[in-house]
Every structure is written in C-alpha cells, then in structure tokens.
C-alpha positions in Angstrom: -80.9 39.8 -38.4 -77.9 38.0 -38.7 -77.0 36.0 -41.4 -75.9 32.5 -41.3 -73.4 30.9 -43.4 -72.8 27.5 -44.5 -69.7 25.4 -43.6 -69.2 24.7 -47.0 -68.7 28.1 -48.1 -66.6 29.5 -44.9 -63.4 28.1 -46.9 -63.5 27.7 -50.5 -60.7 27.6 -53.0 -58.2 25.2 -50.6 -55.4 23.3 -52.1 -56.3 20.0 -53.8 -54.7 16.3 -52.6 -52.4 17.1 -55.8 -51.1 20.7 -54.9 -50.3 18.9 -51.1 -48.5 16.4 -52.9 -46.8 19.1 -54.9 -45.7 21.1 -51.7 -44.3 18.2 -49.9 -42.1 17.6 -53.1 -41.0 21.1 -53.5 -40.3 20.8 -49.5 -38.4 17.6 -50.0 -36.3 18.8 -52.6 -35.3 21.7 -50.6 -34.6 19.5 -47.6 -32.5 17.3 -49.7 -30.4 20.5 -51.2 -29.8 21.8 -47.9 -28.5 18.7 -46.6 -26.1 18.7 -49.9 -24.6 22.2 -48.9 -24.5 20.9 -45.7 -21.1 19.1 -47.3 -19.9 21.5 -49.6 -16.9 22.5 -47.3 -15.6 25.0 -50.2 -18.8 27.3 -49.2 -17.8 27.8 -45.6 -18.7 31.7 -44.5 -22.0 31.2 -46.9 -23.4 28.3 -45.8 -25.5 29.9 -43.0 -27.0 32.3 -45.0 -27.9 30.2 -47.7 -29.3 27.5 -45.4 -31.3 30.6 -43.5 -32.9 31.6 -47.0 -34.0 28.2 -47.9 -34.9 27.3 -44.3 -36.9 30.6 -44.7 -38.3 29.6 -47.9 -39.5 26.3 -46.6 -41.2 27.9 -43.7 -43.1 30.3 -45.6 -44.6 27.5 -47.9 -45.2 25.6 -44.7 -47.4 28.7 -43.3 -48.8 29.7 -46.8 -50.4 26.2 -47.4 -50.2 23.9 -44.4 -51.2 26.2 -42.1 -53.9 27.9 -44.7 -52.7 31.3 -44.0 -53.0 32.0 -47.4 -56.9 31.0 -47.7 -58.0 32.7 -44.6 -58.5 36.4 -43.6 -56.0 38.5 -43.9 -55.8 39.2 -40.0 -54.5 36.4 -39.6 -51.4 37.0 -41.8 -50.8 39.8 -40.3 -50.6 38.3 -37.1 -48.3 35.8 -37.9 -46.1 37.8 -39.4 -46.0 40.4 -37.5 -45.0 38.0 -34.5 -42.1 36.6 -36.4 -40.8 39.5 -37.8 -40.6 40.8 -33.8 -39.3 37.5 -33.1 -36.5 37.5 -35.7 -35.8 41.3 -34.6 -35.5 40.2 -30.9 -33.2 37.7 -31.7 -30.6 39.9 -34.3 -30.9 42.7 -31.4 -30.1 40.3 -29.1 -27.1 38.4 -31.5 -25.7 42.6 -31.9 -25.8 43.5 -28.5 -24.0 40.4 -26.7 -21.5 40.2 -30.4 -22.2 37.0 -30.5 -21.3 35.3 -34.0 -21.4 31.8 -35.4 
C-alpha cells in the first residue's frame, strides 16, 4: 500500500525568520559593494569580472535559500543547474563566435 506522509514532515530543516534576515543582509552588503566598484574608475578592465563573481555569488544564495533548492531533492538542483550552466555556455559560445567583447 502506499504510504502517506504528513505536510509537516515533507520539508523539515528550512531556514528560520533570523537566517532570512541574515541572507538579505549578506545580499545587501554585496549589493552595496558592487555599486562601490561600480565607481572605482582605477579598476577599469576588472570591473566586469569582479561584478560577474559577486553577481554570481548573489544568485547562488538567492537559489540556495530563497528558492529552497538547498532543502529539496537533489533533482531539482540538478535541474537548475544544469540549465544555467547550458545557458551560460550558450551565451560564451555565442560572445566567441560573433567576437563580440565589452
């Protein structure tokens, strides 16, 4: 027979109102640095990379708690992953092949 589960225990262990609050400080601070390097003119040729590396960092927190990737099955990871890494590989593929540069 099939077993039935309880809504209550589908999803245990989520993030508490204080780790939320936690993340969208982290995320604010990060926001607020890459606005600063924004204006740092002496960085010029790095600012890009830096401000992809954050931007990336800020995403992955988004996904990871927001988005409760990192509480749910692993499929699901997978999945999203997987379609942004062939999303970011479409678009490089696409920046080498037309030589287009920023």
């Amino acid at each position: 027979m099939s077993q039935e589960i309880n809504p209550s225990e589908a999803h245990t262990g989520h993030p508490t109102a204080g780790m939320y609050f936690k993340i969208a400080m982290i995320l604010s601070a990060v926001t607020a640095i890459e606005v600063g390097i924004f204006y740092l003119t002496w960085l010029s040729y790095w600012i890009i990379p830096i401000l992809f590396v954050l931007s990336a960092g800020k995403f992955t927190l988004v996904a990871m708690y927001y988005m409760h990737l990192k509480f749910d099955h692993k499929l699901f990871t997978f999945l999203f992953v997987g379609g942004f890494v062939l999303a970011t590989s479409v678009i490089f593929a696409l920046i080498f092949l037309f030589q287009v540069w920023l």
